[in-house]
Structure formats: C-alpha cells, structure tokens
Backbone as a ProteinNet text record, in pm:
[ID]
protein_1_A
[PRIMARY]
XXXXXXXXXXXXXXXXXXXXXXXXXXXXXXXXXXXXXXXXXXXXXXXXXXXXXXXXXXXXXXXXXXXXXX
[TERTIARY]
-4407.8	-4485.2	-4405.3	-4297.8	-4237	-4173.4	-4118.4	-4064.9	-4187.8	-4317.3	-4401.7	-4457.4	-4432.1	-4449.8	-4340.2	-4241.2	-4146.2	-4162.4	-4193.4	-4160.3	-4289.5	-4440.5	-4548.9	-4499.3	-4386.2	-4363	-4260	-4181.4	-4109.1	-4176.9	-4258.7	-4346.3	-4424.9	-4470.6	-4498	-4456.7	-4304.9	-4223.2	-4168.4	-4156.8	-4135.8	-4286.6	-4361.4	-4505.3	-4522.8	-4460.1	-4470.1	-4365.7	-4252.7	-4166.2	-4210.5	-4228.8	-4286.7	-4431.6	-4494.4	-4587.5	-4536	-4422.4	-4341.7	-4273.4	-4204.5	-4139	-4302.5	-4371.7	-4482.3	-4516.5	-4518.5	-4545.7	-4452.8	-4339.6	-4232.1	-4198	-4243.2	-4197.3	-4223.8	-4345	-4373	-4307.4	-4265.9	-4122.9	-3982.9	-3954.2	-3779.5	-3825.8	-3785.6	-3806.1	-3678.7	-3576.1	-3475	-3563.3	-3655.1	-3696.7	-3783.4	-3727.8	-3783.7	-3716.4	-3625.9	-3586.9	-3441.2	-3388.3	-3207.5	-3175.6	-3032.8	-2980.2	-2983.8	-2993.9	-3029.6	-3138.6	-3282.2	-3400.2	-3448.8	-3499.1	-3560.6	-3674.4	-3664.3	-3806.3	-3787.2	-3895.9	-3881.7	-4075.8	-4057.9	-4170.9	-4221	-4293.6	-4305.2	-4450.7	-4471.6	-4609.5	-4719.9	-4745.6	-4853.9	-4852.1	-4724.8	-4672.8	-4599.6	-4616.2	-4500.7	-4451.3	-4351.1	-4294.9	-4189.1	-4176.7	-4086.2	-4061.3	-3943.9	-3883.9	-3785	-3816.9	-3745.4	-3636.3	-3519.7	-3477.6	-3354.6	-3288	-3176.1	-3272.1	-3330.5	-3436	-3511.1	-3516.6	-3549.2	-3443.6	-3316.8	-3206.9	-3157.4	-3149.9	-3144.4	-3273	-3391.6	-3465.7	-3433.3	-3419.8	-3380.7	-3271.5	-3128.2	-3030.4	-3062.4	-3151.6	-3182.6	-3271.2	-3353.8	-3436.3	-3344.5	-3285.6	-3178.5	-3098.7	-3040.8	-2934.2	-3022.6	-3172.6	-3268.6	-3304.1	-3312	-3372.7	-3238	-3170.4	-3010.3	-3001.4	-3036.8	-2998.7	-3099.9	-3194	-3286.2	-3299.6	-3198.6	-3186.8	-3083.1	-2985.3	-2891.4	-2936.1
-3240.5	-3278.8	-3357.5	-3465.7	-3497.1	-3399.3	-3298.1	-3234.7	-3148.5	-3150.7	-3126.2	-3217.1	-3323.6	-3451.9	-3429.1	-3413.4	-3437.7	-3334.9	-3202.6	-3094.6	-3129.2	-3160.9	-3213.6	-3320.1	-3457.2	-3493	-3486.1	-3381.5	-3321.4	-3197.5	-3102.3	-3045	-3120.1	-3283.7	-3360.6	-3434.4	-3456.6	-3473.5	-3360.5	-3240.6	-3129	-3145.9	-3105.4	-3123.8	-3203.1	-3363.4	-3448.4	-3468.7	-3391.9	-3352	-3243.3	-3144.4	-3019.3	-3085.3	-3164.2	-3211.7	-3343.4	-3399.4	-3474.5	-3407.6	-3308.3	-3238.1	-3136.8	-3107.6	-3053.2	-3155.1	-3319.6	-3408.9	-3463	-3435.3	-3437.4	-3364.4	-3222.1	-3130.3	-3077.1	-3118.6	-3148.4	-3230.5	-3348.4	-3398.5	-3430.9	-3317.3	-3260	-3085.1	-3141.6	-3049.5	-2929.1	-2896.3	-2852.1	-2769	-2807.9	-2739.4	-2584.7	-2499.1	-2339.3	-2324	-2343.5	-2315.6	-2347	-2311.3	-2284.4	-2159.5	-2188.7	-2039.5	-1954.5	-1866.3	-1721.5	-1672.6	-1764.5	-1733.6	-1672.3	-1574.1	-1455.8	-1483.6	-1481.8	-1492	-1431.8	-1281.1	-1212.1	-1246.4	-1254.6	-1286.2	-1176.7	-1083.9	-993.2	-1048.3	-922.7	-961.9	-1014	-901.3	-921.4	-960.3	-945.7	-1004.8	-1084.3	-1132.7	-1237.9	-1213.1	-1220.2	-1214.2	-1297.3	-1370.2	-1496.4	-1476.9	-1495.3	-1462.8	-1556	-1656.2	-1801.8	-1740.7	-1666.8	-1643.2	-1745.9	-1806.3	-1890.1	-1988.2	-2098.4	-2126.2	-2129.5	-1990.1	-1959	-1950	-1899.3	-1911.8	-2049.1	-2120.5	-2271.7	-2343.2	-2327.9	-2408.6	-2309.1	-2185.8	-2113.7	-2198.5	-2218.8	-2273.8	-2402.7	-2510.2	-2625.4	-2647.5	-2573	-2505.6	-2472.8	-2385.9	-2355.4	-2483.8	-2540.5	-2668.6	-2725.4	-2750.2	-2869.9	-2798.4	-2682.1	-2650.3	-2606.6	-2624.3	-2569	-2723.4	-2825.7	-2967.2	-3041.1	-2955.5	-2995.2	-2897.2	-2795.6	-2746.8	-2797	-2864.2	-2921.6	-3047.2
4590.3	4706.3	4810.3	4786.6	4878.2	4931	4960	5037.1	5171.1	5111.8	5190.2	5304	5258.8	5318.6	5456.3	5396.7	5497.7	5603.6	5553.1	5642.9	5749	5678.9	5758.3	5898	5876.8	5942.8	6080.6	5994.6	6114.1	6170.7	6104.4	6248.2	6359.3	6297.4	6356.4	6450.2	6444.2	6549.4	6662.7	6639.4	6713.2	6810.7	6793.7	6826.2	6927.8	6877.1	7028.9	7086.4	7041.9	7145.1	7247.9	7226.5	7279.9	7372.7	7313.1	7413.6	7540.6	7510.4	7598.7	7691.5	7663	7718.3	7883.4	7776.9	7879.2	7997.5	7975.1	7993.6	8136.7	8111.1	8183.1	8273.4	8262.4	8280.7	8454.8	8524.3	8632.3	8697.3	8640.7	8719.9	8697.7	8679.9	8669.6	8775	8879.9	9001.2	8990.2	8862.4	8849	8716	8702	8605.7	8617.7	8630.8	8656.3	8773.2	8875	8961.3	8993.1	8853.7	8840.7	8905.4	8955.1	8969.5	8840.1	8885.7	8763.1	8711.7	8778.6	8797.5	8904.4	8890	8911	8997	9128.6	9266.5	9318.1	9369.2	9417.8	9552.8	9631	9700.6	9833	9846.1	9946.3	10000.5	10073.8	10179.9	10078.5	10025.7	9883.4	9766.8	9687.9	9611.9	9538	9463.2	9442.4	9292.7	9222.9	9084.3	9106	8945.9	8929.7	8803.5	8748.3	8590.9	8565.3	8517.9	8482.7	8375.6	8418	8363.6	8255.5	8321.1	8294.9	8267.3	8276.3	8232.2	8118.4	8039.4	7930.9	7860.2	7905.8	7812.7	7765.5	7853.6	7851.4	7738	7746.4	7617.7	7478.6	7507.6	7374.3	7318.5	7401.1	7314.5	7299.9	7338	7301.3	7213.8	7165.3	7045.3	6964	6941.1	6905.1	6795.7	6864.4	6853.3	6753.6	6785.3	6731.4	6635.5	6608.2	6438.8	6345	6462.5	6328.3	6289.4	6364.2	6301.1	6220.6	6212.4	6108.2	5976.3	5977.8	5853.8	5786	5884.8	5796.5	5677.8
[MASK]
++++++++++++++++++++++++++++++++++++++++++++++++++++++++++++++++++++++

C-alpha cells in the first residue's frame, strides 16, 4: 500500500501543477503566440494551430514524467 500512497500523491501534485499552470496561463502573453504557431485569419475565417507551443509543453511534460520515473 505505500507505494499507492505515493503514486496518489504525486498525481496529486501534477494536478495542481496543471491547474497552476491554467492559472497562470492568461498572463504569460508569450504563451500561444510563439513563432512557429500557426494563424491564419481571412474575411470569414479564422484558424490558429499552436503549433510550437504544443511542442514546447510536450517536451516539458516530457522532462517531468521521465523525472518521476526515475
């Protein structure tokens, strides 16, 4: 059971990271609007593809669960 314990508390910490990060996330004005993101805006339409952006929290996700398997 201790090892359940633990894993309970570190989804618990991911969790209010991921909700800090949401928290934050409205002001870091660099946030969705790096070069290599994708805005395309016409008369009627608009499309946006946070591209670099997404590559960027993937490898910081990334980093953070390879260092919690260690």
């Amino acid at each position: 059971m201790p090892s359940f314990g633990k894993s309970l508390i570190i989804i618990g910490l991911i969790i209010a990271a991921i909700g800090g990060l949401f928290t934050l996330a409205g002001k870091l004005p660099w946030l969705g609007r790096l070069p290599g993101d994708i805005y395309v805006k016409k008369e009627n339409f608009t499309f946006y593809f946070p591209l670099a952006t997404s590559i960027i929290i993937s490898l910081l996700l990334s980093l953070i669960l390879w260092l919690f398997r260690r």
